[in-house]
N, C-alpha and C positions, 0 to 999 in steps of 0.2 A: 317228280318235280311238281310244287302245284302251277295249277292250271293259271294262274294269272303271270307268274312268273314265265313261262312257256311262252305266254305270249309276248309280254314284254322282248324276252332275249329273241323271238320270231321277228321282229320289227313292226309288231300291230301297232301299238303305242307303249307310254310310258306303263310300271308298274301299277300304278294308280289309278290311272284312266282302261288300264285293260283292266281292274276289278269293277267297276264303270261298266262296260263296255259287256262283262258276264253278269253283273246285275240286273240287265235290262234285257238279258234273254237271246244277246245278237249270237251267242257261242252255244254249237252242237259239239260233242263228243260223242263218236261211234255213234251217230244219228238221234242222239237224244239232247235238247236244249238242255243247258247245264249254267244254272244259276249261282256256284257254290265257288269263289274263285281258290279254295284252298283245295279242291279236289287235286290229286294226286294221277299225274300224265304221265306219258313216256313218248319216246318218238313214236312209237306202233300204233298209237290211237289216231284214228283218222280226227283230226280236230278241223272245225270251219266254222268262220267267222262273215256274218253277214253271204253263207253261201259260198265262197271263198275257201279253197282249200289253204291251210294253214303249214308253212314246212318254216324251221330257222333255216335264217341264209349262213352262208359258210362266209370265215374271216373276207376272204377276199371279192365279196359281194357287198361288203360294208359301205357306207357313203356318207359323209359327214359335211354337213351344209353349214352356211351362215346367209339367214334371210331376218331384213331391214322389214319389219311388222312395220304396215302404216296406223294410224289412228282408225278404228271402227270399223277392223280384222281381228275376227274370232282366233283365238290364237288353239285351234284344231284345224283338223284335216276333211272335216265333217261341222255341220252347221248345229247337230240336234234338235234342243230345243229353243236354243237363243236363235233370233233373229239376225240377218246380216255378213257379208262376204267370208270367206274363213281363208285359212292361207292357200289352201288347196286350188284355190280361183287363181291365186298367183302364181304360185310355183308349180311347177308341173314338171314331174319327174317320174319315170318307167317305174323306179323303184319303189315300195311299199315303206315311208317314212313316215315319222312321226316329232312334233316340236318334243325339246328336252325341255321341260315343266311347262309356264305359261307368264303373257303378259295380258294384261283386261284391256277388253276391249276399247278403253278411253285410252290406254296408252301404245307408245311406237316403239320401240327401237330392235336391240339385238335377240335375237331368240336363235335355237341353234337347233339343228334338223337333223336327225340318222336312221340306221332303224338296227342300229347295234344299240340291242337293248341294258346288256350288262355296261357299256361306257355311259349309256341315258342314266342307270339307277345311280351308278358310282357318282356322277358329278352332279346331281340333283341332292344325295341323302345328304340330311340333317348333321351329321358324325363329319363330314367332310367337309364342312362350312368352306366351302367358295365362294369366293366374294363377289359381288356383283354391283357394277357402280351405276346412277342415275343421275342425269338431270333433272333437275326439277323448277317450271313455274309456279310459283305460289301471289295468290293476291294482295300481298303488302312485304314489306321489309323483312327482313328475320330479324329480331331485335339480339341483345349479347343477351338478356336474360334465356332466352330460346335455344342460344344458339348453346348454351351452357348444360341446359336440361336436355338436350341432345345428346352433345359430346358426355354428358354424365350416363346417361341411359336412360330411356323414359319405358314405363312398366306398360305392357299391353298383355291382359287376358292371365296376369301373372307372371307373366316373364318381362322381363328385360330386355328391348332391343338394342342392339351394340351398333355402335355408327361407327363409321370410319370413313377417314380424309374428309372429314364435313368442309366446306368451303360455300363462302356468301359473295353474292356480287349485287351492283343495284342495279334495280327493279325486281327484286323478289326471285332474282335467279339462285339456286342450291346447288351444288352438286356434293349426294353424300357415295356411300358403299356402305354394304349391308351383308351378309354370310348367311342370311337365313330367307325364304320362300313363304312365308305364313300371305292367307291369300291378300292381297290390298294391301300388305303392311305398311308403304310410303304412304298411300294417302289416310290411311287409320292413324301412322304414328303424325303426318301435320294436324289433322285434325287434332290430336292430345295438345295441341299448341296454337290452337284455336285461328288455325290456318286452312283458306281452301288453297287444293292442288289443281290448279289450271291446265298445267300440262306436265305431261311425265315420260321421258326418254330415256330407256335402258343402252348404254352404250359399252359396258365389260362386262362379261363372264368371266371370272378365274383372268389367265393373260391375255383372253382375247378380248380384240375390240374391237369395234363397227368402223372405226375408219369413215373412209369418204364412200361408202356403199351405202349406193342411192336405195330413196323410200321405195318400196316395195321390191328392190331389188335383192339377189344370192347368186351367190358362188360357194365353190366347195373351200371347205380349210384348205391350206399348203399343209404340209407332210409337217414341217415346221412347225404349224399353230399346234394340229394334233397332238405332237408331241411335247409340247410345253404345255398343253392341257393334260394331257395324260401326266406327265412326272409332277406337277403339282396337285392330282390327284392322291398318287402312290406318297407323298409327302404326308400328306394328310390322313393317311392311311394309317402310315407310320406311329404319325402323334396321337392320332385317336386306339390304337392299338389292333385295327382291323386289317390292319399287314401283316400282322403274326401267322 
């Protein structure tokens, strides 16, 4: 197994951020720092991270959070190299957990916590586009010209972002939904429409939604959310062909 993945499904953090995390030198194997995150693991190798012995937890060690990000919280566990509070100041849990992707630190809302790393990859990758809904403040109107170059698609970096349920209200209030993660993409795609983003609150992943939990507040999913998060995973699964 390689070594970034190992750590992911261990509940260090995401895939991504644990290739992160062996870039930067914090990961030993069998007592030698190990910079290469496709190296090739097994359980037997004594792996440690930040000095930390490294083991995956078993199924029923799993923990699946929902924590309300306030504005000017680093959406990690750890500060690095940005300046300013992380979640880890707020939430405080026995367990070795990690946010599933990220919000910037200009914005608030839903982010979602585990350290079951194969449920983090499944509902993060690209091939499984889950949707993910946002409010949005912008500083004027959304006009119908706008509101049209939206709902058609507007091109960023070569692709195409796909909107869905776009809705406008007055004073420059949006709420759209989005399937895709590309970093800033809300306020890159107002900017294509010559819009600044004043404020930005993520309140759905997939069917869950942030509800009335307060700012900086978490609770764990019900047995219920998990599993309407999960079968609309394995759905997607399905359509994209990775359920085979």
């Amino acid at each position: 197994m390689r070594l970034a993945k190992f750590l992911a499904g261990a509940g260090v953090a995401s895939r991504r951020a644990s290739e992160k995390i062996i870039f930067n030198g914090h990961v030993k194997v069998n007592g030698r720092i190990i910079k290469d995150p496709a190296l090739d693991v097994s359980e037997a190798d004594m792996i440690y991270v930040n000095g930390a012995k490294i083991a995956a937890p078993s199924p029923d060690e799993f923990v699946y959070i929902m924590f309300h990000k306030p504005v000017g919280v680093l959406s990690t566990m750890s500060p690095g190299m940005e300046e300013g509070p992380c979640i880890a100041d707020l939430l405080k849990h026995p367990k070795r957990i990690f946010p599933v992707g990220r919000l910037d630190k200009d914005s608030s809302g839903l982010i979602l916590m585990t350290n079951d790393g194969k449920f983090a990859n499944r509902l993060i990758h690209p091939s499984h586009r889950v949707v993910k809904e946002y409010q949005i403040k912008v500083n004027r109107q959304l006009s119908k010209e706008n509101y049209y170059r939206l709902r058609k698609g507007i091109e960023i970096d070569g692709r195409a972002v796909e909107v869905h349920d776009l809705t406008h209200a007055t004073g420059g209030r949006i709420t759209l939904s989005i399937h895709e993660g590309r970093k800033r993409i809300i306020r890159r795609l107002m900017r294509e429409i010559k819009m600044n983003t004043v404020g930005l609150k993520r309140i759905r992943i997939g069917t869950l939604t942030l509800g009335s939990l307060g700012i900086g507040r978490w609770r764990k999913l019900t047995e219920l959310e998990l599993q309407n998060l999960q079968r609309g995973i394995q759905e997607s699964e399905k359509f994209s062909g990775k359920g085979k």
